[in-house]
TORKOL-4160 file (C-alpha; in steps of 0.2 Angstrom, whole numbers, padded with zeros to 4 digits, m for minus):
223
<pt num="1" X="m0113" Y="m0006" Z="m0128"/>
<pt num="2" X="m0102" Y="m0019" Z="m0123"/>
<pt num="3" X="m0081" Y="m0023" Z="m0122"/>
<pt num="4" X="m0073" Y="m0040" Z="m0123"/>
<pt num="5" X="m0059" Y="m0046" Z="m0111"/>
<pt num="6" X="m0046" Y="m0041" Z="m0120"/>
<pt num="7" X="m0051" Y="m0024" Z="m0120"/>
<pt num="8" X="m0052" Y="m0023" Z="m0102"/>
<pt num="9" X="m0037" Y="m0033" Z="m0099"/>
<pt num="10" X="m0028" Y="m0021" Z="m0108"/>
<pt num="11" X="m0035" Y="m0005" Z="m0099"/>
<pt num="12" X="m0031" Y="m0014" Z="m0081"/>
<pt num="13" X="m0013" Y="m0016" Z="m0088"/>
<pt num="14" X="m0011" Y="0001" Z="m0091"/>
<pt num="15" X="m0016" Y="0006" Z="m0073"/>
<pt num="16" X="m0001" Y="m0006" Z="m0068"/>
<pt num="17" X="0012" Y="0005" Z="m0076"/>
<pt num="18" X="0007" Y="0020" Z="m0065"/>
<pt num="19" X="0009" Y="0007" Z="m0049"/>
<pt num="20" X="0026" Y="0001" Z="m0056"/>
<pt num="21" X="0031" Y="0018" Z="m0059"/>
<pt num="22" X="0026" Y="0024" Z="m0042"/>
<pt num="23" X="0036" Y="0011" Z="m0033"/>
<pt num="24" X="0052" Y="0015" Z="m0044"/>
<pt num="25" X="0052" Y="0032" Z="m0043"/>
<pt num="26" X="0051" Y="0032" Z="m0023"/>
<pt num="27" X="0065" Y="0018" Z="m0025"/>
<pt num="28" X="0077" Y="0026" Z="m0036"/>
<pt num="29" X="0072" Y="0045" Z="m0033"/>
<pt num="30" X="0066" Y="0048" Z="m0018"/>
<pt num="31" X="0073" Y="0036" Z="m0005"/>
<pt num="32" X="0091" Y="0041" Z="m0009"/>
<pt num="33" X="0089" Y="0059" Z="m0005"/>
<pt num="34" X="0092" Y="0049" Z="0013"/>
<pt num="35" X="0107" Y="0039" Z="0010"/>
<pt num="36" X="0122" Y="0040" Z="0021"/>
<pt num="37" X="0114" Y="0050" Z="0035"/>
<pt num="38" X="0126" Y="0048" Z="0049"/>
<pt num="39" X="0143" Y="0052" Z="0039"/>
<pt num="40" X="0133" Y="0070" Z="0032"/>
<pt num="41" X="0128" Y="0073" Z="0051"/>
<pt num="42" X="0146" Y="0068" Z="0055"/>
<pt num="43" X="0153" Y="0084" Z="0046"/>
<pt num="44" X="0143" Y="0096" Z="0055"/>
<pt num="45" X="0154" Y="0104" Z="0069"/>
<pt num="46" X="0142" Y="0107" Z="0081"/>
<pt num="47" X="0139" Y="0090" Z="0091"/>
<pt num="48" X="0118" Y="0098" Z="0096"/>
<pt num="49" X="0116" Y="0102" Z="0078"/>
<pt num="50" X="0124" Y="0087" Z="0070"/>
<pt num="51" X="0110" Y="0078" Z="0082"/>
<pt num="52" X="0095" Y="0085" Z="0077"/>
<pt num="53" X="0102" Y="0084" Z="0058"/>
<pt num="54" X="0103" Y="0064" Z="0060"/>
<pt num="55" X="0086" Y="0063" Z="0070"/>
<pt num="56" X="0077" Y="0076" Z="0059"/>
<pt num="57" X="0079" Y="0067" Z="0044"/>
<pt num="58" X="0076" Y="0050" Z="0053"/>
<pt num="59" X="0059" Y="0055" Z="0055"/>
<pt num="60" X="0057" Y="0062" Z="0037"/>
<pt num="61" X="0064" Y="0045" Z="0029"/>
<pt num="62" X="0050" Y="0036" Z="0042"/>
<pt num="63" X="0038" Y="0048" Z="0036"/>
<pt num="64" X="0041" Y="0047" Z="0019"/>
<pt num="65" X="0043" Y="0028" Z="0019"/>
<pt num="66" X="0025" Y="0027" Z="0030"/>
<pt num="67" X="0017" Y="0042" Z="0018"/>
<pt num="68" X="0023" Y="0031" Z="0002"/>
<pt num="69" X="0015" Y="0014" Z="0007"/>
<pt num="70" X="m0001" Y="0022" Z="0013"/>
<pt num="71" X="m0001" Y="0029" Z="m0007"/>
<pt num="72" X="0001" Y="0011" Z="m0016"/>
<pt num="73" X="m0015" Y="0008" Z="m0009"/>
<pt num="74" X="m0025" Y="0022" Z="m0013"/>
<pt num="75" X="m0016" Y="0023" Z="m0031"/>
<pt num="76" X="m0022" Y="0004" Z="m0032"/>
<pt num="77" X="m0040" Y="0010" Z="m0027"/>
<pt num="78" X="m0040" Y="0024" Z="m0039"/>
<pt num="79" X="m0033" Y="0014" Z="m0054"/>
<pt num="80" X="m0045" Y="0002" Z="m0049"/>
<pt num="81" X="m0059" Y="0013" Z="m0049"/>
<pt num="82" X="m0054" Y="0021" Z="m0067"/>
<pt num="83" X="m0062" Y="0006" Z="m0074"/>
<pt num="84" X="m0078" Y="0006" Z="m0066"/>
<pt num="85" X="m0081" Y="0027" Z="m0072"/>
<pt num="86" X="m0077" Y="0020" Z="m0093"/>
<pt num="87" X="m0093" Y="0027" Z="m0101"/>
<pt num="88" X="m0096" Y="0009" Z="m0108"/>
<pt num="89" X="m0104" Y="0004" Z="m0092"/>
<pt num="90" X="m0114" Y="0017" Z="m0088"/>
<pt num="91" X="m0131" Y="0008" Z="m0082"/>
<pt num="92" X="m0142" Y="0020" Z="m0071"/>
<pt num="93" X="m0148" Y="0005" Z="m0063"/>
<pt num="94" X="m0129" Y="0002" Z="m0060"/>
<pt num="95" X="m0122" Y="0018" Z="m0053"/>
<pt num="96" X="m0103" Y="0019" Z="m0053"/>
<pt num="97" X="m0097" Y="0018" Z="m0035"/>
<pt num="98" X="m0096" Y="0036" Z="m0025"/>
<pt num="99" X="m0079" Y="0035" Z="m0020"/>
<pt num="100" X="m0065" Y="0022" Z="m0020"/>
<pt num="101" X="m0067" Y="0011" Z="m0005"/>
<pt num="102" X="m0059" Y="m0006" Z="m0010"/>
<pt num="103" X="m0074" Y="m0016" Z="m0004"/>
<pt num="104" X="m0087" Y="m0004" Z="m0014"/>
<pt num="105" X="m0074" Y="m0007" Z="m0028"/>
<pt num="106" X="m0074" Y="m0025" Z="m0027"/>
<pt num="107" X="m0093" Y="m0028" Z="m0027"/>
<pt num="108" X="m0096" Y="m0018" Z="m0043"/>
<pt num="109" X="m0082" Y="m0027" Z="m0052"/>
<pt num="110" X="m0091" Y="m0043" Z="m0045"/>
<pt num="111" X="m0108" Y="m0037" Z="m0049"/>
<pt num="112" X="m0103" Y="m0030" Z="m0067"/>
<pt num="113" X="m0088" Y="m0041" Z="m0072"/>
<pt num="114" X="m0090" Y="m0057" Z="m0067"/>
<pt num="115" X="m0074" Y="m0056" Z="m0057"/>
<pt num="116" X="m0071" Y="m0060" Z="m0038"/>
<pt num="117" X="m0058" Y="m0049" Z="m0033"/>
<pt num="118" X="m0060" Y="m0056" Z="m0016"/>
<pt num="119" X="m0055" Y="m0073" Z="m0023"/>
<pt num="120" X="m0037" Y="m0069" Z="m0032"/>
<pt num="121" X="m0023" Y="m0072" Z="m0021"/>
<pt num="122" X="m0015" Y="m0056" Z="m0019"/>
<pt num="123" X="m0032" Y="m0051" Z="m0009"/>
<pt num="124" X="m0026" Y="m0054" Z="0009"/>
<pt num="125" X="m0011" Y="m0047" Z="0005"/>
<pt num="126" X="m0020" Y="m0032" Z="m0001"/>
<pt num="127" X="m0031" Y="m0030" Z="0013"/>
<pt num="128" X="m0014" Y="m0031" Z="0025"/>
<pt num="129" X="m0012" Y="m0015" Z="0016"/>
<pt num="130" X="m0029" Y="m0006" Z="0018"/>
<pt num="131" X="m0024" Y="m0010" Z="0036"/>
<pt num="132" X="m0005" Y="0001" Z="0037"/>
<pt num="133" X="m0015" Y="0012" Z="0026"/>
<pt num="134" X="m0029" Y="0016" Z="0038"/>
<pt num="135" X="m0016" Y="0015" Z="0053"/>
<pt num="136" X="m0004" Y="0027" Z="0047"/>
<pt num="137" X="m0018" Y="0039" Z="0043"/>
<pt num="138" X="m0028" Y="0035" Z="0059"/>
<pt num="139" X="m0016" Y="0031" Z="0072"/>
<pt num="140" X="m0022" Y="0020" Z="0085"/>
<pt num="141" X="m0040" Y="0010" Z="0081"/>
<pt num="142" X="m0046" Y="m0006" Z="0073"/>
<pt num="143" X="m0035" Y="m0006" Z="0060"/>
<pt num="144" X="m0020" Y="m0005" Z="0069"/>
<pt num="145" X="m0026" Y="m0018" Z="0082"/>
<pt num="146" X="m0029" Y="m0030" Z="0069"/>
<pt num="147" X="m0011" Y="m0026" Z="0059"/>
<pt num="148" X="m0003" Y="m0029" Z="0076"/>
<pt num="149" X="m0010" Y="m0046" Z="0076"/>
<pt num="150" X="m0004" Y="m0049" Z="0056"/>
<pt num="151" X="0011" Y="m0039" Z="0055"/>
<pt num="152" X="0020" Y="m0036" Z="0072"/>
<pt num="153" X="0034" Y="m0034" Z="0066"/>
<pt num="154" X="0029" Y="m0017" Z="0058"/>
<pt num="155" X="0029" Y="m0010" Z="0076"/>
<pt num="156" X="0047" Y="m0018" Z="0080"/>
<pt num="157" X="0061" Y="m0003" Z="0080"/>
<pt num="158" X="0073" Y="m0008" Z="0069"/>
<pt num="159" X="0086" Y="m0004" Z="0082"/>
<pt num="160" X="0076" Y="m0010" Z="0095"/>
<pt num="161" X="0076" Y="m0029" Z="0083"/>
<pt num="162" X="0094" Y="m0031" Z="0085"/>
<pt num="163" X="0099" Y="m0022" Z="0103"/>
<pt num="164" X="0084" Y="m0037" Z="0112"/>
<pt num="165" X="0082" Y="m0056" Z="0109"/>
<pt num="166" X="0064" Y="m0060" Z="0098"/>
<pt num="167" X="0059" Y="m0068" Z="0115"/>
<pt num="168" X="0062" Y="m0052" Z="0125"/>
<pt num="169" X="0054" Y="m0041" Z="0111"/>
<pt num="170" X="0037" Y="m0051" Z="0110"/>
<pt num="171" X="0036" Y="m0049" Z="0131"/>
<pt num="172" X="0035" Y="m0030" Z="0126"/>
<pt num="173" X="0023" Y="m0032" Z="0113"/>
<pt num="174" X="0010" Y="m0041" Z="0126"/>
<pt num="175" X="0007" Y="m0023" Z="0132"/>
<pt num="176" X="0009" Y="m0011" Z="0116"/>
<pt num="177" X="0011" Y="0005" Z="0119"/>
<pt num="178" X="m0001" Y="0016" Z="0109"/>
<pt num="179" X="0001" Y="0023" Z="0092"/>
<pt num="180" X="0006" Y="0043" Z="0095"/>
<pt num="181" X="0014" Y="0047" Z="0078"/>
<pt num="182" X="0011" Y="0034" Z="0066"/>
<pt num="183" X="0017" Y="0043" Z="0051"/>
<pt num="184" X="0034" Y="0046" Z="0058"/>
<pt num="185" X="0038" Y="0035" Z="0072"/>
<pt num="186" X="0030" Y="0021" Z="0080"/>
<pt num="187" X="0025" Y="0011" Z="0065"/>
<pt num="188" X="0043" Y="0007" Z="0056"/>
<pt num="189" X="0042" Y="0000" Z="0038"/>
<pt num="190" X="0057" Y="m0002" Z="0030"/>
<pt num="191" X="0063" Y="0002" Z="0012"/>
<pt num="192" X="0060" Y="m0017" Z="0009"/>
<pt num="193" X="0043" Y="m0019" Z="0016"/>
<pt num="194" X="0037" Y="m0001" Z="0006"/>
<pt num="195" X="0045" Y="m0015" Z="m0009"/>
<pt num="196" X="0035" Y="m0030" Z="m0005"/>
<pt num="197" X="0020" Y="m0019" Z="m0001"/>
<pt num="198" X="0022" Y="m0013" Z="m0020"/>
<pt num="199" X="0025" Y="m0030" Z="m0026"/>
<pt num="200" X="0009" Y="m0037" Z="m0018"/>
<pt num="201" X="m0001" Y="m0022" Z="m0027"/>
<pt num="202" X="0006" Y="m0023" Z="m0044"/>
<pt num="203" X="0003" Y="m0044" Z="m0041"/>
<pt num="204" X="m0015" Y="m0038" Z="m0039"/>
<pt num="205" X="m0016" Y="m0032" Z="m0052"/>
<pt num="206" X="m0008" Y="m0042" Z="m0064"/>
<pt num="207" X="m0021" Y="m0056" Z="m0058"/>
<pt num="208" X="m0036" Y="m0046" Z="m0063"/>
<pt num="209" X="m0028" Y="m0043" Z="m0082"/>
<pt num="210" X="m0025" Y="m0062" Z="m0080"/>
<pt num="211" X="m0042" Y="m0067" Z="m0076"/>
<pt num="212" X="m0047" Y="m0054" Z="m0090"/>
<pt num="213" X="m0035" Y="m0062" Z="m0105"/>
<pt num="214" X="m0041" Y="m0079" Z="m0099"/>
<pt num="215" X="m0059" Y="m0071" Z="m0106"/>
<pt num="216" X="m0053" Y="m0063" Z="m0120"/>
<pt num="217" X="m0068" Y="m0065" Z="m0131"/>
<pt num="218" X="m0084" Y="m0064" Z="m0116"/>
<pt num="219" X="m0092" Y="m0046" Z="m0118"/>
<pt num="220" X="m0094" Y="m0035" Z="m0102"/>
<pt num="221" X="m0104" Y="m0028" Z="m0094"/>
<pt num="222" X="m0115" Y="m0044" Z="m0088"/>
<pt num="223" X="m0134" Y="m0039" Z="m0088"/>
């Protein structure tokens, strides 16, 4: 049995909604719950406890920010992956893929679609994702050298970005100091990079129901 384009183009849309839902329930629901921070901590009496209010929920608002990027990209791979197990292209001789890597992902889309997912032009942007994924989860490793190199400013403070000049900031970076706790402190995305993370993940996806309204009448999957 064989679907046309359309069809598929219409399945991959509905996997967006559950990405653009995601992002605005963590926008509008979730990141709020840490709004004005300093004024509630300035009506605790007690100057230690006041402290470790502000501080404690620093770390959870890091946490949650860190936790909630690290999730657009395995929702992505999972949505991603509900396509490959549709019964329609069930082929023994073309198993579904075990688990959700991106790159086992892509090479089944490749080999049973006819779709490069490597070739869209959200794909460097997405694998910049795979990598604060891996280094939130992992700490300190390949991934988080190679986000360094591509995204140092994830590493930067935001206090530490307007106390020192770029110049002085960079000398710092020449000598990193290693990733301890990268879910709550020493990676620092903000509520607008968690945004433009999300963005580049629904993008993504929108290219793929793209590619698939522009073959709305071929029939998948290839033989």
């Amino acid at each position: 049995m064989a679907i046309n384009g359309r069809n598929i183009a219409e399945h991959v849309a509905i996997q967006l909604t559950y990405v653009t839902a995601y992002t605005r329930c963590m926008l509008q629901e979730i990141l709020p719950v840490f709004n004005n921070l300093e004024g509630r901590a300035n009506t605790i009496a007690d100057e230690d406890e006041a402290e470790a209010f502000f501080n404690t929920m620093e770390d959870l608002r890091q946490a949650t920010i860190n936790l909630y990027t690290t999730g657009i990209y395995h929702l992505l791979e999972q949505q991603l992956m509900d396509v490959c197990r549709d019964r329609t292209f069930f082929d023994p001789k073309h198993p579904v893929p075990k688990d959700t890597d991106l790159k086992t992902v892509a090479a089944w889309y490749k080999n049973r679609l006819d779709i490069n997912l490597r070739q869209l032009p959200a794909w460097h942007k997405i694998r910049e994702l795979e990598c604060v994924a891996n280094t939130v989860k992992h700490g300190e490793g390949p991934s988080a050298t190679k986000l360094r190199k591509i995204r140092p400013d994830l590493f930067e403070h935001p206090v530490t970005r307007t106390i020192l000049p770029k110049s002085s900031w960079n000398a710092v970076q020449e000598d990193p100091l290693e990733l301890r706790s990268p879910l709550a402190g020493d990676l620092y995305i903000t509520k607008e990079q968690f945004a433009e993370f999300a963005g580049t993940a629904e993008k993504f996806l929108r290219e793929i129901v793209d590619y698939f309204e522009k073959h709305a009448d071929e029939y998948y999957p290839r033989e």
